[in-house]
C-alpha positions as CSV (number, residue, x, y, z in Angstrom):
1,X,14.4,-0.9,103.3
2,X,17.9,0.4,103.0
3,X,19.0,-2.8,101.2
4,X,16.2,-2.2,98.6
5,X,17.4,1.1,98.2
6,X,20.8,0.8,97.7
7,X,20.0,-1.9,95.2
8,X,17.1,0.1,93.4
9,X,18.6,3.4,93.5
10,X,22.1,2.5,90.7
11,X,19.3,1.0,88.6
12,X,17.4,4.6,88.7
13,X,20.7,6.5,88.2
14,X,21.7,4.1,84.8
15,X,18.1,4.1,83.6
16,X,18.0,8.4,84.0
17,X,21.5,8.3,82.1
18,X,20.6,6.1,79.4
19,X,17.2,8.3,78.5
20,X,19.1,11.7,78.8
21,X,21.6,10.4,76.6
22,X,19.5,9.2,74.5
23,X,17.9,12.4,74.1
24,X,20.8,13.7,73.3
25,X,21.7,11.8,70.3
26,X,20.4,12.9,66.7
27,X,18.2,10.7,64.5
28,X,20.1,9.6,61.4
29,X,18.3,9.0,58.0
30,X,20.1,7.6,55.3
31,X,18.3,8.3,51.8
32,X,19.6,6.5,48.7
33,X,18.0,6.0,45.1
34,X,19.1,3.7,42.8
35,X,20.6,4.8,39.2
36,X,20.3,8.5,39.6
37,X,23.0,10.2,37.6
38,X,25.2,13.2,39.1
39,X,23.6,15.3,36.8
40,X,19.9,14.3,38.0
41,X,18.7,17.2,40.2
42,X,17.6,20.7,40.3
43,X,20.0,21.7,42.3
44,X,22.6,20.4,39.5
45,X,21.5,22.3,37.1
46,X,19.1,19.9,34.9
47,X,17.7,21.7,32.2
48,X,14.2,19.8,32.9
49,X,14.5,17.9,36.0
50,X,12.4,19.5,38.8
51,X,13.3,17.8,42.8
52,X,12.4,21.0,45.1
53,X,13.0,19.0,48.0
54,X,16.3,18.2,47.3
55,X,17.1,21.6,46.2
56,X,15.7,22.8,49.3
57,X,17.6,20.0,51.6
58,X,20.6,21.0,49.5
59,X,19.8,25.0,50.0
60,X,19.7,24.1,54.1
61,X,23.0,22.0,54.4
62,X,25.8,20.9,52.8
63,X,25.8,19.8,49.1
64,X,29.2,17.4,48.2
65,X,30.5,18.0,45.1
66,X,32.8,15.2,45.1
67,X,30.7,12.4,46.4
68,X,31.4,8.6,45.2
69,X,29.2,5.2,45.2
70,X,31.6,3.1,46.7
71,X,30.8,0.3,43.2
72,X,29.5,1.1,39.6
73,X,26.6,-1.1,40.5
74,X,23.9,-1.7,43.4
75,X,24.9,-4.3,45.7
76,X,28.1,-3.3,46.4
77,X,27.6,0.2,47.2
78,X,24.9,-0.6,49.9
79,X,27.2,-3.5,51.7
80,X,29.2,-0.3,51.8
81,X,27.2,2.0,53.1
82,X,26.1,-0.6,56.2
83,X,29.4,-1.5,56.9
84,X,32.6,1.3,56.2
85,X,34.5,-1.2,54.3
86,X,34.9,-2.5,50.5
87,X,32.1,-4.8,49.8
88,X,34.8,-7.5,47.9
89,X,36.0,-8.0,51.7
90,X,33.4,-10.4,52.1
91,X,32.0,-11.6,48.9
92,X,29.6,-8.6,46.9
93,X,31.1,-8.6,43.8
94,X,27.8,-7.3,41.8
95,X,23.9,-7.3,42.0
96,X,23.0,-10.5,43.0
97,X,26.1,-12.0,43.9
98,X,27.5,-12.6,47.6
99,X,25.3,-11.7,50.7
100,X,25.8,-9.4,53.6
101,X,27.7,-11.7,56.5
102,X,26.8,-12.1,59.4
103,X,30.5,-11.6,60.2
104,X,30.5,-8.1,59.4
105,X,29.2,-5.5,61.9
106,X,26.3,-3.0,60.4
107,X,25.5,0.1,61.0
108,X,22.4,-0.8,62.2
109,X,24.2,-3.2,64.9
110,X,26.3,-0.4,65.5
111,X,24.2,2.0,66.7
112,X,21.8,-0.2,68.7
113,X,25.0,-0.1,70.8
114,X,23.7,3.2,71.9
115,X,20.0,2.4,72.4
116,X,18.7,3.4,68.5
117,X,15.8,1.7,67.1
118,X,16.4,0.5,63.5
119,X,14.5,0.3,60.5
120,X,15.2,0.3,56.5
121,X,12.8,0.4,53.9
122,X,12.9,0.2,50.2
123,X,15.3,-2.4,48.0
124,X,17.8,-4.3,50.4
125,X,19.8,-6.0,47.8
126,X,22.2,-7.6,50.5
127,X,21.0,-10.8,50.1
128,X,17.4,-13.0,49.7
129,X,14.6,-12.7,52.2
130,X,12.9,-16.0,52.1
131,X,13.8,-19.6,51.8
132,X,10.7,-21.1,50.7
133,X,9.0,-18.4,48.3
134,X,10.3,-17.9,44.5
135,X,10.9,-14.0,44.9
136,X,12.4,-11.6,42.8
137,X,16.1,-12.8,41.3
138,X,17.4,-15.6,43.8
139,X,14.9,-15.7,46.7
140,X,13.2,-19.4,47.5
141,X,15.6,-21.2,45.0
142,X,17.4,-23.7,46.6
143,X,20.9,-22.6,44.3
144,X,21.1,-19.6,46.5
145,X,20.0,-20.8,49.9
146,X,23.1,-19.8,51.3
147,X,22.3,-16.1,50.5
148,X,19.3,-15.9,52.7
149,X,20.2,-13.0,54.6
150,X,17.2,-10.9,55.9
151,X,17.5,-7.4,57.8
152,X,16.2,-8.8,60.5
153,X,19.7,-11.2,60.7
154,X,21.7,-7.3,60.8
155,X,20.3,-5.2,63.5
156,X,17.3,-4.2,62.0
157,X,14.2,-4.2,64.5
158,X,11.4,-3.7,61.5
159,X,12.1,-3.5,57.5
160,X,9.5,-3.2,54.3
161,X,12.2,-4.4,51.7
162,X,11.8,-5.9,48.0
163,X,15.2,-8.2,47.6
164,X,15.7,-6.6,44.4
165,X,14.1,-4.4,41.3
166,X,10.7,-3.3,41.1
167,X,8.3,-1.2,38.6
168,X,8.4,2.7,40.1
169,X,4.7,2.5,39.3
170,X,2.6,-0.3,40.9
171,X,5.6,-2.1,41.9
172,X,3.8,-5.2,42.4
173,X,2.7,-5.4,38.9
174,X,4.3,-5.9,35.0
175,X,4.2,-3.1,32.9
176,X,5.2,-2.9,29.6
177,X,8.7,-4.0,27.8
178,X,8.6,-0.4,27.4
179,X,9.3,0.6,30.8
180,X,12.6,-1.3,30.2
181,X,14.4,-4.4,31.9
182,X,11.4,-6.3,31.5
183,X,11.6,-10.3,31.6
184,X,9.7,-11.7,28.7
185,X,8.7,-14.3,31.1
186,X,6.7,-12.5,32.6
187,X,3.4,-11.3,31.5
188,X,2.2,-7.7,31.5
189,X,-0.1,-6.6,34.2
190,X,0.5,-9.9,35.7
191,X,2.5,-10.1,39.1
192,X,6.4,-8.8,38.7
193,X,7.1,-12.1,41.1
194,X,9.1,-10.0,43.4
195,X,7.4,-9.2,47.0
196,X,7.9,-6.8,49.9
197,X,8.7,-8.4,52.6
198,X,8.4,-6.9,56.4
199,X,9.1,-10.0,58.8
200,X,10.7,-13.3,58.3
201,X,8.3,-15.1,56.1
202,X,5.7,-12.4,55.9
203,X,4.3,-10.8,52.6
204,X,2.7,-7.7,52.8
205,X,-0.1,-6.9,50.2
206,X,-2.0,-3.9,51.4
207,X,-1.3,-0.4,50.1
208,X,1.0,-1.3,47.2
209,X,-0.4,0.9,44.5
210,X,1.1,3.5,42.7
211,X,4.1,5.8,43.2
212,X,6.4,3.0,44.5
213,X,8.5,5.9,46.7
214,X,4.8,6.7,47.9
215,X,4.7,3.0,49.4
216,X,7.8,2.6,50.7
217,X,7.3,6.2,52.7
218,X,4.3,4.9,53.6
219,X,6.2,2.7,55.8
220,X,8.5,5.3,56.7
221,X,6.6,8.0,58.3
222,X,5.1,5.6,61.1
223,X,8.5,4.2,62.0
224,X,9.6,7.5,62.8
225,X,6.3,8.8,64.4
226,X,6.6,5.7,67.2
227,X,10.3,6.3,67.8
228,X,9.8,9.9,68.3
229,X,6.4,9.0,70.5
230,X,8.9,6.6,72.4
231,X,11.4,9.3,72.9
232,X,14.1,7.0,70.9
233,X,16.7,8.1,68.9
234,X,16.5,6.3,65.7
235,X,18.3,5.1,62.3
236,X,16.0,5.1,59.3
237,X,17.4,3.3,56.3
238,X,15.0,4.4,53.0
239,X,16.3,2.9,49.7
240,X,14.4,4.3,46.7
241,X,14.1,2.0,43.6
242,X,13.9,5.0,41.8
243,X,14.2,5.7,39.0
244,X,15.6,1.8,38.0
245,X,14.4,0.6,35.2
246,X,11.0,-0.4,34.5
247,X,10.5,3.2,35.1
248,X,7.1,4.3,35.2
249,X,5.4,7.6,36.1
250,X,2.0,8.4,36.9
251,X,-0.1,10.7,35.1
252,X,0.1,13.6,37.0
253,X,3.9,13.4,37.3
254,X,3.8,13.1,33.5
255,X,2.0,15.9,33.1
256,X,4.1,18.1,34.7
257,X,6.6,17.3,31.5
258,X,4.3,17.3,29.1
259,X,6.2,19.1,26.3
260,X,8.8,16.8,26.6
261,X,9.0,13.2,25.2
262,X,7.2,10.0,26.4
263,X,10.4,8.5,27.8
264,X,11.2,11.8,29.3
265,X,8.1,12.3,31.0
266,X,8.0,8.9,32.3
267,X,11.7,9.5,33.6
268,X,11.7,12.8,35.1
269,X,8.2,12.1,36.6
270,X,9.4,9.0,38.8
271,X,12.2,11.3,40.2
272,X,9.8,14.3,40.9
273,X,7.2,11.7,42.5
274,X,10.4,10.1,44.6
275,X,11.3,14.3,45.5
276,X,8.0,14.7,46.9
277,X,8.5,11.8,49.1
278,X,11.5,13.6,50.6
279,X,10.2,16.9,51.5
280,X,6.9,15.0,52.9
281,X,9.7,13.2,55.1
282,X,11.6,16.7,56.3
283,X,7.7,17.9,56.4
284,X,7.0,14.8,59.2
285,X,10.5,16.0,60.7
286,X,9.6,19.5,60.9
287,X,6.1,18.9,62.7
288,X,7.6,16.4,65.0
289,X,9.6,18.7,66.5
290,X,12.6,16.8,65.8
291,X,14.6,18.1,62.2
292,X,16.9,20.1,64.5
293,X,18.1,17.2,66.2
294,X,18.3,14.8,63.0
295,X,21.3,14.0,60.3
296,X,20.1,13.6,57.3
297,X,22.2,12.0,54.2
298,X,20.8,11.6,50.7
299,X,23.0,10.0,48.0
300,X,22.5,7.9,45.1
301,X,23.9,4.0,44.7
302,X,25.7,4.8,41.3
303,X,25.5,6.2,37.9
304,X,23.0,6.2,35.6
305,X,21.7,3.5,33.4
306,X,22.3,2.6,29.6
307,X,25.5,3.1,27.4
308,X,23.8,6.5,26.6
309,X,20.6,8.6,27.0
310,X,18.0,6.8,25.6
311,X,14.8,5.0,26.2
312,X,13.9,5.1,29.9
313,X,17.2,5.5,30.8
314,X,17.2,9.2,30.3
315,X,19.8,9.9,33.7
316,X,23.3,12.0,32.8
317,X,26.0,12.4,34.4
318,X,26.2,16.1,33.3
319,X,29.0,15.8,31.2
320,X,31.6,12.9,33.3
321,X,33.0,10.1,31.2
322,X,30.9,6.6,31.3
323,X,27.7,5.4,33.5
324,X,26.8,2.8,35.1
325,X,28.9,-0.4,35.5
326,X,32.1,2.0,35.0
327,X,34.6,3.1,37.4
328,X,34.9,6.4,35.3
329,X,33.5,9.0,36.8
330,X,30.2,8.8,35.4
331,X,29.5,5.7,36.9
332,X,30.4,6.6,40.5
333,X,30.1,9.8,41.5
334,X,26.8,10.8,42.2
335,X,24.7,13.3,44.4
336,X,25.2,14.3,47.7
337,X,23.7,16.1,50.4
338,X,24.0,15.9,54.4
339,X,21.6,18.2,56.4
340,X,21.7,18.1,59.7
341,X,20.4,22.2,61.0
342,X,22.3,24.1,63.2
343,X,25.3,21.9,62.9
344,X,26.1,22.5,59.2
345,X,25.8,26.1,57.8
346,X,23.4,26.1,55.4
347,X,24.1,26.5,51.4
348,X,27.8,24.8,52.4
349,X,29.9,22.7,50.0
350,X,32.6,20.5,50.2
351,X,35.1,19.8,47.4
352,X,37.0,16.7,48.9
353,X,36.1,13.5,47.7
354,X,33.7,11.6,49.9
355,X,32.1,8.2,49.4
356,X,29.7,5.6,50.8
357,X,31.8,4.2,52.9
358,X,32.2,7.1,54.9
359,X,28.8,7.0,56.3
360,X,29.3,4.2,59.1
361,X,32.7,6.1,60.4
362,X,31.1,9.3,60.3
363,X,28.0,7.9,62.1
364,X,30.5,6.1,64.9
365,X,32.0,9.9,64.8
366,X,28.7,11.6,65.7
367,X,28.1,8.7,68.1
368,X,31.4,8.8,70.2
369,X,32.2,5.2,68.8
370,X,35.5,3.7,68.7
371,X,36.0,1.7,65.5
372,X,39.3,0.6,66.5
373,X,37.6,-2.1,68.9
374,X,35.9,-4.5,66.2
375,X,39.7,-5.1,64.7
376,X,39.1,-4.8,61.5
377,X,39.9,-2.4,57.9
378,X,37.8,0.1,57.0
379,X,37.7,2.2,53.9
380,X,35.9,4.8,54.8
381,X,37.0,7.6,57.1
382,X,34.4,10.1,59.5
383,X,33.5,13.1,57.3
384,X,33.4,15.3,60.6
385,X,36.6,17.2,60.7
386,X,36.2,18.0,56.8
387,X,32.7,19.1,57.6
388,X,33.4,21.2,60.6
389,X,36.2,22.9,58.9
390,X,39.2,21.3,61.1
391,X,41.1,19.6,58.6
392,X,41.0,21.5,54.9
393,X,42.5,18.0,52.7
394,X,41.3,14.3,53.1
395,X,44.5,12.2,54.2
396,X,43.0,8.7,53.2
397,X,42.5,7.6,49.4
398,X,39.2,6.0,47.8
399,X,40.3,2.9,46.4
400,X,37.9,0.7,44.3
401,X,37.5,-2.4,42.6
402,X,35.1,-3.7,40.3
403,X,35.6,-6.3,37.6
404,X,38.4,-5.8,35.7
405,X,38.3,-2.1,36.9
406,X,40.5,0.0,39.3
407,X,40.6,2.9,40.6
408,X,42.3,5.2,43.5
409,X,41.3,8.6,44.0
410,X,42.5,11.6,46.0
411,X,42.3,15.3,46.1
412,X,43.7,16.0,43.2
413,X,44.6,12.9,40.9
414,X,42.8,9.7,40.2
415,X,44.1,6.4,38.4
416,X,41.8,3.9,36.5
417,X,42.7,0.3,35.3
418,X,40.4,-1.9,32.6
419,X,42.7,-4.4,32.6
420,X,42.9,-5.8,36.6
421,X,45.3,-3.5,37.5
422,X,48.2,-4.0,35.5
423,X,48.3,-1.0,33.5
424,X,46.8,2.6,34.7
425,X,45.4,5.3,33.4
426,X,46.2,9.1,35.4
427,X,43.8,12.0,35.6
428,X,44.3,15.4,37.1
429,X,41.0,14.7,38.2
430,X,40.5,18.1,40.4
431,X,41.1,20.2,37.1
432,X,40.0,17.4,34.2
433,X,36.7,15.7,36.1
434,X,35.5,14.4,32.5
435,X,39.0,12.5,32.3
436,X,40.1,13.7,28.6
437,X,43.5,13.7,29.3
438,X,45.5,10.9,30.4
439,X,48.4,12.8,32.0
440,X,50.2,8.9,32.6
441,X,53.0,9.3,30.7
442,X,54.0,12.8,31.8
443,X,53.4,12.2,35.2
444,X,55.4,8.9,36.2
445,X,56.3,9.4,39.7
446,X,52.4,10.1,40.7
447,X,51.4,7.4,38.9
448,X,53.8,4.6,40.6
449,X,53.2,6.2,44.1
450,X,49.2,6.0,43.5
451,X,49.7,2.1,41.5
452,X,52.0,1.3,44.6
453,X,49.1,2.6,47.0
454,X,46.4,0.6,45.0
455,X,48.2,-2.6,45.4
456,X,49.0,-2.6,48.8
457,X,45.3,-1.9,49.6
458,X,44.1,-4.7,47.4
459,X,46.3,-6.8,49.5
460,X,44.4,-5.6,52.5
461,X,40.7,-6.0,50.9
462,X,41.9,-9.8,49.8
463,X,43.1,-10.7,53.0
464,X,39.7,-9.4,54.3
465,X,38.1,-11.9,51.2
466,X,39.9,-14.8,52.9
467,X,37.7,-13.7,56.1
468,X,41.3,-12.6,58.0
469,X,39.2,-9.8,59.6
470,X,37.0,-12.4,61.5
């Protein structure tokens, strides 16, 4: 008996420590749409533009007023967002090119360290999720077989993903070239050949009508009703496809913007429907007993769409220089928000310059997790000590690359490049955010130090390209 003891009783003590720490950790939802511009909120100041949920999220924590996609485009921006670290370090140069490696640790890998259960729902974009189905741009086409790359594959435990675009209105279905970014392959009201997909090799069909944010919260709400039923902390991962293009409202969001025009009412309704998805989330929170004890980040994955407002593509970046696809401001900074009650003060702001890549140190902050153990560069830095108040200035740079683009940005300046790199721009970018003046050639010694600062970490990312981080 006293050998069963002694060799029962450490297993009791470890299994009484493990659930009272994880009781102690917060839930962590990460909320991200896709092409929604700086200036496309409420709480911004959009003439039009109603999202009471954000404003209210905003109203309870922190709003950022500096925050940065890590890339001008998709892709890119959500390898950074599961990983810390510049998605050219291994291979996600745009949309639909590269695939999240299996190399690179995840957030989602990260905090089952810690005994989270993981789930992400939405548009994945990291790679295709089937080998033998023609899906969406490269999924089930041999070419790109070496892209398949499922949640499943990252530390994700259940997922209701699309690989890429759909319709913000019966996702599953074509709608008219006038919703925008319509193939004329394809025939309207016929299937949009793109799928959700919740397992390996598994379809789903059910429940995939209407407000597309509606569907994917669907999905959502029961994920976080079992963890919390299970006493587990969890990560949630929700990527809206809202409001990419085809956009599409439904009626009564269009009515709430009637006087406005069709293509207004259609844009502006998909963002109000994707809002009310949000609050219904912090509403699930709130009843659960559990909003106290979760983080909450909402951010968008870069600019808006379209050379200007026009069309569907009615997004603005509220007066910053360029959109989407540009490393001008327009095309990378975007909204911001982290509530998390009782640890930030509500109706806070924070003027530094955050990005996307900040999210998996800030989360290994929260989580007591030492980064310096996988060996490996990371761009992003824990948003903690800003957050709290210890430390008033950011110390480490956003750097970016995209294209022919570069750029490096810090408190106060930030240098852009068209060509590669090889000649830069400079912007007192804390007094001149819509970059009007190029302050280059009055400025030299600032503009070497930050082109000297630039190319040393672009020796770093290609080093990482050439898998020297593995």
């Amino acid at each position: 008996m006293k050998i069963l003891i002694a060799f029962l009783l450490p297993l009791f003590i470890a299994s009484c420590q493990k659930k009272s720490r994880e009781a102690t950790l917060p839930n962590i939802i990460l909320i991200m749409t896709d092409d929604q511009g700086w200036g496309d909120t409420g709480y911004n100041g959009h003439p039009y533009l109603r999202t009471p949920n954000l404003d209210e999220m905003a109203s309870n924590g922190m709003v950022f007023n500096r925050f940065y996609a890590a890339s001008p485009v998709c892709s890119p921006t959500r390898g950074s967002v599961m990983t810390g670290r510049h998605p050219l370090r291994y291979g996600i140069c745009h949309a639909n090119c590269g695939h999240l490696k299996t190399e690179e640790i995840t957030l989602a890998e990260l905090v089952k360290e810690v005994g989270y259960v993981t789930g992400i729902f939405g548009k994945w974009h990291l790679g295709t999720l089937t080998r033998d189905t023609i899906d969406a741009n490269r999924g089930g086409r041999p070419q790109h077989d070496a892209h398949y790359s499922p949640p499943s594959e990252h530390g994700f435990d259940t997922y209701f993903v699309t690989e890429s675009k759909v319709p913000t209105w019966d996702p599953m279905i074509t709608p008219s070239s006038s919703a925008g970014d319509v193939s004329s392959s394809l025939e309207e009201r016929g299937p949009f050949n793109t799928f959700y997909w919740s397992e390996p090799d598994e379809i789903i069909t059910k429940n995939l009508e209407g407000d597309d944010s509606r569907v994917i919260m669907d999905r959502v709400i029961p994920f976080v009703e079992d963890a919390v039923k299970k006493d587990q902390p969890f990560l949630g991962v929700v990527w809206f496809h809202t409001p990419h293009l085809p956009v599409i409202a439904g009626e009564h969001y269009k009515e709430q913007y009637k006087d406005l025009s069709e293509d207004q009412q259609h844009f502006y309704g998909t963002l109000t429907a994707m809002d009310k998805q949000v609050g219904r989330l912090r509403k699930t929170l709130r009843e659960l007993g559990v909003a106290d004890n979760t983080v909450v980040f909402f951010t968008s994955d870069n600019g808006p769409e379209g050379t200007a407002v026009t069309g569907r593509t009615q997004g603005t970046t509220k007066g910053l220089k360029g959109r989407k696809r540009s490393l001008y401001e327009g095309g990378i900074r975007v909204p911001g928000v982290m509530e998390w009650p009782g640890k930030i003060l509500s109706g806070s702001t924070l003027e530094s310059p955050c990005f996307t890549s900040d999210y998996f140190p800030t989360i290994a902050s929260i989580l007591n997790i030492n980064l310096e153990k996988y060996n490996r560069p990371y761009d992003g830095v824990s948003l903690l000590p800003l957050i709290n108040g210890t430390v008033e200035k950011r110390e480490k740079n956003l750097a970016f690359r995209f294209r022919q683009q570069a750029s490096l940005i810090n408190e106060v300046y930030k240098i852009y490049s068209n060509d590669g790199g090889k000649t830069f721009e400079l912007y007192n970018i804390s007094r001149d955010p819509s970059e009007s003046v190029n302050i280059a050639a009055s400025h030299p010694e600032k503009l070497n130090e930050m082109v000297a600062e630039w190319n040393q970490w672009r020796t770093s990312q290609e080093a990482s390209a050439n898998e020297a981080d593995y």
